[in-house]
Backbone bond lengths (Angstrom), bond angles and torsions (degrees), N, CA, C in turn:
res aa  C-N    CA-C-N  psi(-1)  N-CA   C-N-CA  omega(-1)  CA-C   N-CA-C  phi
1 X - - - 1.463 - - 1.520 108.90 -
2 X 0.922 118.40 118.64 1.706 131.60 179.72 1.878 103.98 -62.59
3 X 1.467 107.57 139.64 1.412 106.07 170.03 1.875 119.68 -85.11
4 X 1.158 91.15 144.39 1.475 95.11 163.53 1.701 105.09 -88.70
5 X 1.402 95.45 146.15 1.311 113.69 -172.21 2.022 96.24 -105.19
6 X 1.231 96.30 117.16 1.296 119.95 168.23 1.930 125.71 -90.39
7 X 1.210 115.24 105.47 1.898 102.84 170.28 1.273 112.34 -78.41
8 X 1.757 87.66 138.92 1.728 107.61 -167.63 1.841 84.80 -71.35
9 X 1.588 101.64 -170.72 1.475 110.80 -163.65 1.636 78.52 -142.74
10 X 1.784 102.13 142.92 0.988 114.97 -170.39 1.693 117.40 -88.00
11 X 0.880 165.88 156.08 1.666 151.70 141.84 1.359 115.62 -96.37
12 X 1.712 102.76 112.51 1.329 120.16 -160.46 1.725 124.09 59.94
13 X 1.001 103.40 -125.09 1.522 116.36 171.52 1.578 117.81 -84.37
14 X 1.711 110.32 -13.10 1.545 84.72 -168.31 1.763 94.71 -122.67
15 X 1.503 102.27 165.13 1.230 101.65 172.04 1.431 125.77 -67.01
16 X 0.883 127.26 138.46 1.650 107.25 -175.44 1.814 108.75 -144.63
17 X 1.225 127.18 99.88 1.185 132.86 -163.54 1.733 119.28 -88.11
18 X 1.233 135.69 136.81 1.186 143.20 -139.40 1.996 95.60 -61.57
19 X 1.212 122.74 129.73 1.429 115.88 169.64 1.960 116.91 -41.62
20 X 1.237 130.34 132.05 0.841 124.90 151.44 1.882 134.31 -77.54
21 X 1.357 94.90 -34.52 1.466 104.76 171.42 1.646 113.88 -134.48
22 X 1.021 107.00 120.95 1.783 124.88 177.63 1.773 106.00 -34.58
23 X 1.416 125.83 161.21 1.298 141.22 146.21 1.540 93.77 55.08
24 X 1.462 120.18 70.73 1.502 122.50 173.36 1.233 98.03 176.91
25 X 1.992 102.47 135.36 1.692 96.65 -174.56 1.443 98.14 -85.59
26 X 1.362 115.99 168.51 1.523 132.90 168.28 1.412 114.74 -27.27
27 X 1.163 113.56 142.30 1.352 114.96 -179.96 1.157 123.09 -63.46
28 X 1.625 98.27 -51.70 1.878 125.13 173.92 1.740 105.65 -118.22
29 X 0.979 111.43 115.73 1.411 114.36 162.94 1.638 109.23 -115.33
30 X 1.437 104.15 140.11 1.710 106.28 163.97 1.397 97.60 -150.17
31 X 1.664 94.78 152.41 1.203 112.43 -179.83 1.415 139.84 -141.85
32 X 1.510 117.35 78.56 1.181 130.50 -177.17 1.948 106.94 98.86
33 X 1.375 92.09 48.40 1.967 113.87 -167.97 0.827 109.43 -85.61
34 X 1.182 137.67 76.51 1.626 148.36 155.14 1.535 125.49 -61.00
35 X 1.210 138.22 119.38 1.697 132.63 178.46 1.877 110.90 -129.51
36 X 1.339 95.87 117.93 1.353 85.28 -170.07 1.494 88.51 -129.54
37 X 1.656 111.95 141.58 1.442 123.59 -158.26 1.462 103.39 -113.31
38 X 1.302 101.77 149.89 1.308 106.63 177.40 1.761 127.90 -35.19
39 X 1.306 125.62 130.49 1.423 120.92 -160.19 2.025 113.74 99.05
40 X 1.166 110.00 -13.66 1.290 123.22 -177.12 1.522 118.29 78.72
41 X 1.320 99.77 31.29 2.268 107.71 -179.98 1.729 74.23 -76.15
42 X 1.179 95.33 150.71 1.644 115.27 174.32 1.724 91.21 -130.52
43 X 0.772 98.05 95.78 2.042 113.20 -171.45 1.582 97.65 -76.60
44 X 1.168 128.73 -53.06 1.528 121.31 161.84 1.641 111.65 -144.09
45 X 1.283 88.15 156.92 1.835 109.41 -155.62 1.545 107.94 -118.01
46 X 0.884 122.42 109.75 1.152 124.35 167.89 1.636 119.39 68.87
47 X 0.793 142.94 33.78 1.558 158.09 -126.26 1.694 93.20 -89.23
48 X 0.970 135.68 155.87 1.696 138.43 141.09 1.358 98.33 -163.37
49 X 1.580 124.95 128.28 0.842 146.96 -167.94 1.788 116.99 -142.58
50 X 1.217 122.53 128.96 1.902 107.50 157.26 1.365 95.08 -117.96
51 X 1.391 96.76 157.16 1.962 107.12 170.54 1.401 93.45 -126.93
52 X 1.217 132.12 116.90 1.399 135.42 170.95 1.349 113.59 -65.12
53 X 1.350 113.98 140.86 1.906 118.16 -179.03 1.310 97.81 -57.51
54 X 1.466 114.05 143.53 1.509 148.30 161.46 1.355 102.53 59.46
55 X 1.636 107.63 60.33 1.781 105.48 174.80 2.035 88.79 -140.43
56 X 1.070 128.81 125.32 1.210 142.18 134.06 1.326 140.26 -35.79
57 X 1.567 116.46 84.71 1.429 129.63 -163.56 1.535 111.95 -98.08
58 X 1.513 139.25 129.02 1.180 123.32 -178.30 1.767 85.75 -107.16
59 X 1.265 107.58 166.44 1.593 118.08 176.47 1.133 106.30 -162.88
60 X 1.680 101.88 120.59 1.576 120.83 -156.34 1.827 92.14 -131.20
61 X 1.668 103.49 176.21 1.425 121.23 152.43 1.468 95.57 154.43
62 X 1.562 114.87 -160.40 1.633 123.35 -143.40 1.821 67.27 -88.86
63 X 2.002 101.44 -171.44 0.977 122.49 177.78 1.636 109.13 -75.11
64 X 1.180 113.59 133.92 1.586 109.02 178.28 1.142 119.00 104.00
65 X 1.290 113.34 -23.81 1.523 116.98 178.71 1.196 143.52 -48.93
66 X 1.794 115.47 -15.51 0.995 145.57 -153.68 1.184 149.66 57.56
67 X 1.562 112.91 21.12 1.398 136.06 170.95 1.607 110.00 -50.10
68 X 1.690 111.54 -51.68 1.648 104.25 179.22 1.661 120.70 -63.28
69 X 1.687 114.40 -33.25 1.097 115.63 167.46 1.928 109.76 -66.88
70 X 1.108 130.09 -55.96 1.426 120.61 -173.21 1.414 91.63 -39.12
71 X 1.474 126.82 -54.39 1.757 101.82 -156.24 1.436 116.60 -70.50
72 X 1.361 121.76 -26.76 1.612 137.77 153.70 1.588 107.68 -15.59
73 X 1.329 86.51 -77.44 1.929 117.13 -177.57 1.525 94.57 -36.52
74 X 1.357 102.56 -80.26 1.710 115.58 -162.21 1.264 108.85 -57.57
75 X 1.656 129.17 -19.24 1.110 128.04 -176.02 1.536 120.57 -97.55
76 X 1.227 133.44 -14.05 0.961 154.75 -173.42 1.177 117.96 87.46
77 X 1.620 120.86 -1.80 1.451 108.21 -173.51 1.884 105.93 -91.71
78 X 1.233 122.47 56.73 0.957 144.07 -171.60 1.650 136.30 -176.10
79 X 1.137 119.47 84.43 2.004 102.83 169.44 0.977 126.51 -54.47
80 X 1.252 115.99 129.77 1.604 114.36 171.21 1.576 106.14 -84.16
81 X 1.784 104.63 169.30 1.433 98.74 -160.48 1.445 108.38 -92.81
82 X 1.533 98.83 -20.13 1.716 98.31 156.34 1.593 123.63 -165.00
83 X 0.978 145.03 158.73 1.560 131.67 -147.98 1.482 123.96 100.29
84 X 1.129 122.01 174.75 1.728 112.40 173.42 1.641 113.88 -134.85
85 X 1.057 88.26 -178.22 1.363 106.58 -164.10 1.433 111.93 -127.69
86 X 1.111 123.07 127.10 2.166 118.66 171.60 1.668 94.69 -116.09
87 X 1.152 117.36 155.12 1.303 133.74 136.67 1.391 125.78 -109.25
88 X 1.412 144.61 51.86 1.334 127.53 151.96 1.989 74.54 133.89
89 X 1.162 116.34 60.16 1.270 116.69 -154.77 1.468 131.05 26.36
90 X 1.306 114.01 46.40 1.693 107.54 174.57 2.045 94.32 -124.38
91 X 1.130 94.81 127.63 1.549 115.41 173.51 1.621 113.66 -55.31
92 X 1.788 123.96 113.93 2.001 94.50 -144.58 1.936 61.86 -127.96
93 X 1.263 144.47 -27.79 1.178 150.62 -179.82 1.937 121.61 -37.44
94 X 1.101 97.58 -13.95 1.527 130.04 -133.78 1.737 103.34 -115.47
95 X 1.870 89.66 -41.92 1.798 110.79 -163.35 1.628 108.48 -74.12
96 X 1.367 113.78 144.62 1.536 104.97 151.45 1.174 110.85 -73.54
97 X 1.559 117.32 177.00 0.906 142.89 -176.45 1.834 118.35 -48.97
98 X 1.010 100.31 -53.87 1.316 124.78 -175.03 2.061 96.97 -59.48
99 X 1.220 98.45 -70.87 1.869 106.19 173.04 1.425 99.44 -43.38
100 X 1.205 129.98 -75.97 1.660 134.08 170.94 1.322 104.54 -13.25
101 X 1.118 119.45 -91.15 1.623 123.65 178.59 1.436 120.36 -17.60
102 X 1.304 103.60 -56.98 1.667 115.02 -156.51 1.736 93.25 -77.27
103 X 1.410 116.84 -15.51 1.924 115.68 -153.20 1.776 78.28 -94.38
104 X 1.353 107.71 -59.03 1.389 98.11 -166.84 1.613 118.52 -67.24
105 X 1.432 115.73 -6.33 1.613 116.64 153.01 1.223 126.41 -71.12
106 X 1.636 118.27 -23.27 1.280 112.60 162.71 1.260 128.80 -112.73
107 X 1.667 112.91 -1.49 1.413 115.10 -176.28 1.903 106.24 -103.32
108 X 1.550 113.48 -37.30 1.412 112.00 -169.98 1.174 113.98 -130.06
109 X 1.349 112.52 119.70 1.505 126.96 154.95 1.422 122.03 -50.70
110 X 1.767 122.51 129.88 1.345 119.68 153.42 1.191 109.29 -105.06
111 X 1.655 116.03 157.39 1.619 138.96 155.52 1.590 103.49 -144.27
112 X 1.790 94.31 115.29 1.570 126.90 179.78 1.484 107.01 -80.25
113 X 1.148 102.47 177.25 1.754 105.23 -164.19 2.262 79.73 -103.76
114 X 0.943 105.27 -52.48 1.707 93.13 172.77 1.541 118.75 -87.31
115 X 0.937 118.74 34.17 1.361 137.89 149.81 1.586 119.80 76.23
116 X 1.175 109.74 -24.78 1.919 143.87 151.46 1.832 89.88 79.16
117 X 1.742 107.98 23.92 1.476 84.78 -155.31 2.069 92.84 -82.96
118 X 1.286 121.26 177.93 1.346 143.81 -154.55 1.822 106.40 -106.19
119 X 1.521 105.13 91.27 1.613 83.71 -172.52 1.307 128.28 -94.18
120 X 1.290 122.05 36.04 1.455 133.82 147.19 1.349 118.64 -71.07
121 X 0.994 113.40 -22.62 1.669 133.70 -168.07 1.623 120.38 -105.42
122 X 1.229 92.50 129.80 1.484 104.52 -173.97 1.474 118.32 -61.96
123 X 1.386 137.85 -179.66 1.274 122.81 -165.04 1.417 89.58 -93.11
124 X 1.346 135.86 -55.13 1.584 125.86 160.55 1.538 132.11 -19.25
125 X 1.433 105.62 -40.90 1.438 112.62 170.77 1.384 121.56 -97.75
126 X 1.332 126.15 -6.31 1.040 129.30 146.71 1.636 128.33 -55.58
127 X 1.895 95.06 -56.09 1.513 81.33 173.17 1.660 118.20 -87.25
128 X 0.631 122.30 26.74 1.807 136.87 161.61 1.666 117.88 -81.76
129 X 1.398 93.96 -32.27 1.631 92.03 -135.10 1.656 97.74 -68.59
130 X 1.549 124.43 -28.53 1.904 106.79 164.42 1.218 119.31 -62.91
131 X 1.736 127.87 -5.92 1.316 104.12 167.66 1.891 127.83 -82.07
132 X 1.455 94.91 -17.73 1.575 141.20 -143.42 2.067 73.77 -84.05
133 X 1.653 111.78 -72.11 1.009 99.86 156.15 1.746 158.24 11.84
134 X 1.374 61.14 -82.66 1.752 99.48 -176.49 1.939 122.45 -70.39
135 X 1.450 92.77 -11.82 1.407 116.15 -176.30 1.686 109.95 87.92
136 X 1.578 115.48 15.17 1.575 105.55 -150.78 1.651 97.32 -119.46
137 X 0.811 117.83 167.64 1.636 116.81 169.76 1.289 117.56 -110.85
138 X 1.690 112.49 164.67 1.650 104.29 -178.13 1.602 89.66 -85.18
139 X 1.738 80.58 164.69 1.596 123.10 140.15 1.503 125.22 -58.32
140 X 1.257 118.74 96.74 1.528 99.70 -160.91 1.573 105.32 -89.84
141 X 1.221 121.72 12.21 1.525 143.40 173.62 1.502 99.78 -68.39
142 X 1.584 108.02 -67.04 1.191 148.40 -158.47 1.523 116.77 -57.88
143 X 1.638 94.97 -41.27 1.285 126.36 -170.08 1.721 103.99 -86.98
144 X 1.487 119.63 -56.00 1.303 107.77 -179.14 1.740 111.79 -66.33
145 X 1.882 116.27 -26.43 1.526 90.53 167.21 1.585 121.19 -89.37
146 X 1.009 116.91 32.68 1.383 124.68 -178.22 2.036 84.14 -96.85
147 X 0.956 112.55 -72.79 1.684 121.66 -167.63 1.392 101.61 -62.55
148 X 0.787 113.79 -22.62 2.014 112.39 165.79 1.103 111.33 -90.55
149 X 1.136 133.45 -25.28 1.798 118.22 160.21 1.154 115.89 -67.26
150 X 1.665 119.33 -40.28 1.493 111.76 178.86 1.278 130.39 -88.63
151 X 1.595 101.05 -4.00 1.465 118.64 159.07 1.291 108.61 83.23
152 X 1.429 123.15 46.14 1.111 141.65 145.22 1.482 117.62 -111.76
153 X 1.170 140.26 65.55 1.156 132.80 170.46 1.976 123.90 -91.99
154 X 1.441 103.27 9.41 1.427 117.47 -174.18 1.212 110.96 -126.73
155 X 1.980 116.38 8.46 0.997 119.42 178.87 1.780 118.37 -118.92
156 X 1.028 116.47 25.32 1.326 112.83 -158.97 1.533 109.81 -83.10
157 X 1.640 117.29 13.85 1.305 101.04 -163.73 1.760 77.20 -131.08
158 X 1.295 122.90 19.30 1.674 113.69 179.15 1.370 93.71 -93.19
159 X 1.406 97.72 164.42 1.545 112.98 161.85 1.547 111.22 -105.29
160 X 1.796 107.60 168.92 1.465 100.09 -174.01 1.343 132.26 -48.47
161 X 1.366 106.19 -34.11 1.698 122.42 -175.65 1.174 97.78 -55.33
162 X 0.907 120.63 -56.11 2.004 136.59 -173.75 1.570 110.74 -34.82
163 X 1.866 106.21 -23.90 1.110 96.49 -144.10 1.944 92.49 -127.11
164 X 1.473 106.26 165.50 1.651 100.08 -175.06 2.032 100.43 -97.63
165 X 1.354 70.05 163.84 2.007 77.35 -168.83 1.150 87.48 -57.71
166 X 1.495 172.90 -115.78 1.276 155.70 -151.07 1.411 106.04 8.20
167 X 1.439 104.74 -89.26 1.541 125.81 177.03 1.607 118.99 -10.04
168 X 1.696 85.10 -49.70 1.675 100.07 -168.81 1.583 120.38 -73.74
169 X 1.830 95.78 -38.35 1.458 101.68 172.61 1.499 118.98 -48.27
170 X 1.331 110.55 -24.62 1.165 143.44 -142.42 1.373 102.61 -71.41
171 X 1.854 98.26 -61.08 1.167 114.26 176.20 1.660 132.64 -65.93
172 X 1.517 98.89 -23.17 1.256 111.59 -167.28 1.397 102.22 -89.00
173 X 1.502 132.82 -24.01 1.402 118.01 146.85 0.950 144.36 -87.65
174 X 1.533 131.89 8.96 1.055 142.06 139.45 1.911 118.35 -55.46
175 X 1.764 95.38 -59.74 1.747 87.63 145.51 1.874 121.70 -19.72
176 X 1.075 117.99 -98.80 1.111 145.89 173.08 1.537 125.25 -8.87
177 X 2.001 96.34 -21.94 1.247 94.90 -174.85 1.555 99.01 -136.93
178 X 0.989 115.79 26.26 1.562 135.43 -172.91 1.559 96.57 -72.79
179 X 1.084 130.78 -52.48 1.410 151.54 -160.87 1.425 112.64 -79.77
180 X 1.532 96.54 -19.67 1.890 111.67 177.90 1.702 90.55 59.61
181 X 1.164 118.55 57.14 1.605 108.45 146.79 1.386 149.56 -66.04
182 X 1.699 124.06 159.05 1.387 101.50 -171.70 1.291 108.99 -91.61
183 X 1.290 138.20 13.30 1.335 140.89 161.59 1.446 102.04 -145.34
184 X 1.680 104.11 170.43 1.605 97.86 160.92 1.818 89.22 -142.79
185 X 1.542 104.10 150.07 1.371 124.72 169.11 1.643 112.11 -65.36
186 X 1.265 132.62 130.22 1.221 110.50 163.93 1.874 93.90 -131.98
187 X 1.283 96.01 133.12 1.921 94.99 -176.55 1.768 118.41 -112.86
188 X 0.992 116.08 81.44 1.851 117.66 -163.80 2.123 88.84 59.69
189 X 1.332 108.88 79.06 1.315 84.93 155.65 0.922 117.64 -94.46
190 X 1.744 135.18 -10.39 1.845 113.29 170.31 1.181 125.83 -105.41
191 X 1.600 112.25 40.36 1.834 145.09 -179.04 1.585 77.52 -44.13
192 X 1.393 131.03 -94.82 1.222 173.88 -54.24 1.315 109.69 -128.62
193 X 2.090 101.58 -30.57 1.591 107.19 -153.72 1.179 85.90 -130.42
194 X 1.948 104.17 -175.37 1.549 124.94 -148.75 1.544 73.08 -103.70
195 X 1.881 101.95 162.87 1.455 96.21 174.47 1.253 128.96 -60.19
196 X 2.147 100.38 -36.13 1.775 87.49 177.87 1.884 125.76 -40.27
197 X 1.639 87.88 -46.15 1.361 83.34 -170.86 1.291 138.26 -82.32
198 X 1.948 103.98 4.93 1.459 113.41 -176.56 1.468 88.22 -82.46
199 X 1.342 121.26 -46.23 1.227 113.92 -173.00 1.764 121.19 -45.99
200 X 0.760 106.99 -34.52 1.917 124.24 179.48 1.505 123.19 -59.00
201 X 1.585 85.79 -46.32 1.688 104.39 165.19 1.530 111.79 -86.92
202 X 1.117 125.91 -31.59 1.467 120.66 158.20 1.665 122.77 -31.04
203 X 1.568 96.92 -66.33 1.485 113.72 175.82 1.338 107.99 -73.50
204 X 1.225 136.97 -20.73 1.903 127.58 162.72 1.640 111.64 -64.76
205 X 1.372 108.93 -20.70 1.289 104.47 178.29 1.347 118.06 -101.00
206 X 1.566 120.29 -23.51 1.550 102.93 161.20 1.378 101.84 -85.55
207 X 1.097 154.45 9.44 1.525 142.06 169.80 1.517 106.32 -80.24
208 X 1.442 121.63 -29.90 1.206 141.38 169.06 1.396 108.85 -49.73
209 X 1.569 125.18 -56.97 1.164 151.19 -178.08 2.005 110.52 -55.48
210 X 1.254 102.95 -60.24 1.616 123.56 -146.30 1.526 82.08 -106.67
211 X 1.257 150.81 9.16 1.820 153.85 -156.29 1.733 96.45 -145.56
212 X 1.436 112.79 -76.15 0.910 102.25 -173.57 2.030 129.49 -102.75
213 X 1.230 90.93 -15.37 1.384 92.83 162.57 1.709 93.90 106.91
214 X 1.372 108.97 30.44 1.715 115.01 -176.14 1.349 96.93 -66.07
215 X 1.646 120.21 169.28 1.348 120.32 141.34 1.411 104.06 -115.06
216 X 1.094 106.36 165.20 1.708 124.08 -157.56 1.523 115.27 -142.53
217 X 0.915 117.96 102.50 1.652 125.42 -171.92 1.599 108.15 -106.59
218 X 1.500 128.79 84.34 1.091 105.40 -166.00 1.846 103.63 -119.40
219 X 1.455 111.30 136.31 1.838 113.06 179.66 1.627 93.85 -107.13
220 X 1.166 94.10 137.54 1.692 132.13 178.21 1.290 136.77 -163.87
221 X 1.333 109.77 139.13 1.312 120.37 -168.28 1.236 112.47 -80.19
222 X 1.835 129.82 -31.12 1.536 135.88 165.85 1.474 133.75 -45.18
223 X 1.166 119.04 65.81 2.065 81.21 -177.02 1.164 120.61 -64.03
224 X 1.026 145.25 42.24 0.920 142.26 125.92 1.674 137.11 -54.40
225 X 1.959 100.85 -58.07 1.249 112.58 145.71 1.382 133.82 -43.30
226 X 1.263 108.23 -52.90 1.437 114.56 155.41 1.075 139.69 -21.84
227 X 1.468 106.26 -61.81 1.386 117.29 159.66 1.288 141.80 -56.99
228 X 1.162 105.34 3.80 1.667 122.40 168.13 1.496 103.37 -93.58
229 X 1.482 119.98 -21.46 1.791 101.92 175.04 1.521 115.44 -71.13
230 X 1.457 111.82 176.40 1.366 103.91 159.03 1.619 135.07 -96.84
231 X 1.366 101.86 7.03 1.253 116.87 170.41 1.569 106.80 -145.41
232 X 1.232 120.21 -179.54 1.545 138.36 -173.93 0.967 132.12 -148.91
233 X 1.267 130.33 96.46 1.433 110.54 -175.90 1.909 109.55 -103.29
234 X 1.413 104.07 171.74 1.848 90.29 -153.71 2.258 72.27 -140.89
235 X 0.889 105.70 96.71 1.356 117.33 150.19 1.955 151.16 -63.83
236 X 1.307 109.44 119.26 1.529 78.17 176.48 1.780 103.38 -155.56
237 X 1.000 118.16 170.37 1.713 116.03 -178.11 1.583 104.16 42.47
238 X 1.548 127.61 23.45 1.422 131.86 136.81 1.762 80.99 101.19
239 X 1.243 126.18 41.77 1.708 122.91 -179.70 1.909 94.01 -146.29
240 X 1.031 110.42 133.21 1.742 117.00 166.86 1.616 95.27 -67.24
241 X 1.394 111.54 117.72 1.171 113.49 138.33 0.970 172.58 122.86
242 X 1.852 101.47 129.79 1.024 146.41 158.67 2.168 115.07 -134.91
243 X 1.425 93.62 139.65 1.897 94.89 172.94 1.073 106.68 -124.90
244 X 1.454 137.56 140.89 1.237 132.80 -167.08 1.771 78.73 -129.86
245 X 1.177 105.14 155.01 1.856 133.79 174.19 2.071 92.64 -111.49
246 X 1.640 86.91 132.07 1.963 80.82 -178.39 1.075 130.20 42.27
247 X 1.455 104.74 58.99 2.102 106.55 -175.11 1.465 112.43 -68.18
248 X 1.458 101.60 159.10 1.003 101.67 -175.00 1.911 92.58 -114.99
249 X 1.577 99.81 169.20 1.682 92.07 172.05 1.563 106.41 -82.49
250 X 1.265 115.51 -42.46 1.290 103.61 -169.27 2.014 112.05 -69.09
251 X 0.887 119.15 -35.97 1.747 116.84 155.96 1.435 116.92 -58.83
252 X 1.367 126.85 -47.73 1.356 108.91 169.43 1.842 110.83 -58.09
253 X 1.603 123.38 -61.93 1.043 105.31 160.69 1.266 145.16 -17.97
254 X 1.070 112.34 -75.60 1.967 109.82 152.64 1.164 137.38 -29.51
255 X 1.468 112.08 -23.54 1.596 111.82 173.72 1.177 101.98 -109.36
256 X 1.373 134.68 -24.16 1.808 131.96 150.20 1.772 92.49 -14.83
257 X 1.554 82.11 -100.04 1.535 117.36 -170.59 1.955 108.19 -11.33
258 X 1.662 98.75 -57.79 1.765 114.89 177.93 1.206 99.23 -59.82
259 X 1.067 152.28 -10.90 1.210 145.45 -178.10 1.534 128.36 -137.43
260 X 1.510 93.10 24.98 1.582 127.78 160.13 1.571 126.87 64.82
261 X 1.633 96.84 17.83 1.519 109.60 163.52 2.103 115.23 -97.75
262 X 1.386 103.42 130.81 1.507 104.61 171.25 1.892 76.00 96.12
């Protein structure tokens, strides 16, 4: 039976999406996040958003809309030009550069659509290498169920070449969660791959979600992909909106289309 796709309802000005897990502040909060770039593009306007811990958000719209900048914002690899920013309630809006760095080594996971993985480096030291960073060492507990969820556990001594773009995605979110973050970035991660296999990594990442209690921030251009989150947000002129509860692709599609992307 196919879902109907329901829009969440906002409170007040900000978006605010149903809690997934009790007694924990938002993963990502912003509030009133505006970034306007040199030349006067105002890439997003007024932003307020929460993402509740361990819920799976996809965030889509036409080109320009400002979906790649929101994850910037929310991620720290970006200031906004005015408003704030939380990660997992810590104020990251606020940080220099230097604080930024070190929060998003221990607070947020990325996974790139080309996988950013290092091919001198073994798939073990790959997914190490932000703790390695960080001055810290793995969990080697931590570490072998990290490679058994993604179903490499017989590969830790290959290198990337060794391995199929599946494989690799593979690795790079296991990366991602090495650090036990309170969110992880995901940016078009199945740009790259065939559908079987976006689909595969789709479902590693809500199992991530609904298993371990991840949060999941993922921007994409597919609804299709999309439709594997549990919410949606549909962006445009740098403002959310529309939120759909259980998207579907063909409803996210449709409001693409209304809003003159595809």
């Amino acid at each position: 039976m196919s879902r109907a796709p329901a829009i969440e309802h906002a409170v007040g000005d900000a978006v605010v999406l149903p809690p997934a897990t009790g007694g924990q502040p938002p993963a990502i909060a912003m509030r009133g996040v505006s970034k306007t770039y040199p030349g006067g593009v105002r890439a997003l306007d007024d932003v307020s958003l929460d993402v509740p811990a361990g819920s799976f958000v996809a965030v889509m719209g036409p080109s320009g809309s400002g979906k790649s900048t929101l994850m910037h914002c929310a991620a720290g690899l970006d200031v906004p030009t005015s408003g704030s920013v939380h990660i997992a309630g810590t104020e990251i809006s606020g940080l220099n550069e230097t604080r930024r760095t070190e929060l998003r080594r221990e607070r947020v996971g990325f996974i790139f659509q080309s996988y950013n993985l290092i091919q001198s480096l073994s798939v073990a030291d790959n997914i190490t290498l932000p703790l390695r960073l960080a001055g810290l060492a793995a969990d080697p507990d931590w570490l072998q169920e990290l490679v058994a969820r993604v179903g490499l556990p017989t590969r830790l001594d290959a290198r990337p070449a060794e391995l199929s773009g599946g494989q690799q995605q593979r690795v790079a979110i296991a990366r991602a969660l090495i650090a036990r973050p309170a969110v992880v970035f995901a940016d078009e991660p199945t740009g790259a791959l065939d559908l079987r296999t976006a689909r595969t990594v789709l479902e590693l990442l809500g199992e991530l979600v609904t298993q371990l209690g991840q949060t999941v921030v993922m921007v994409t251009h597919d609804p299709a992909a999309a439709a594997h989150a549990q919410h949606a947000l549909v962006m445009t002129d740098g403002r959310v909106v529309d939120r759909f509860a259980s998207p579907t692709a063909a409803a996210l599609a449709d409001r693409l289309v209304a809003l003159g992307e595809g």
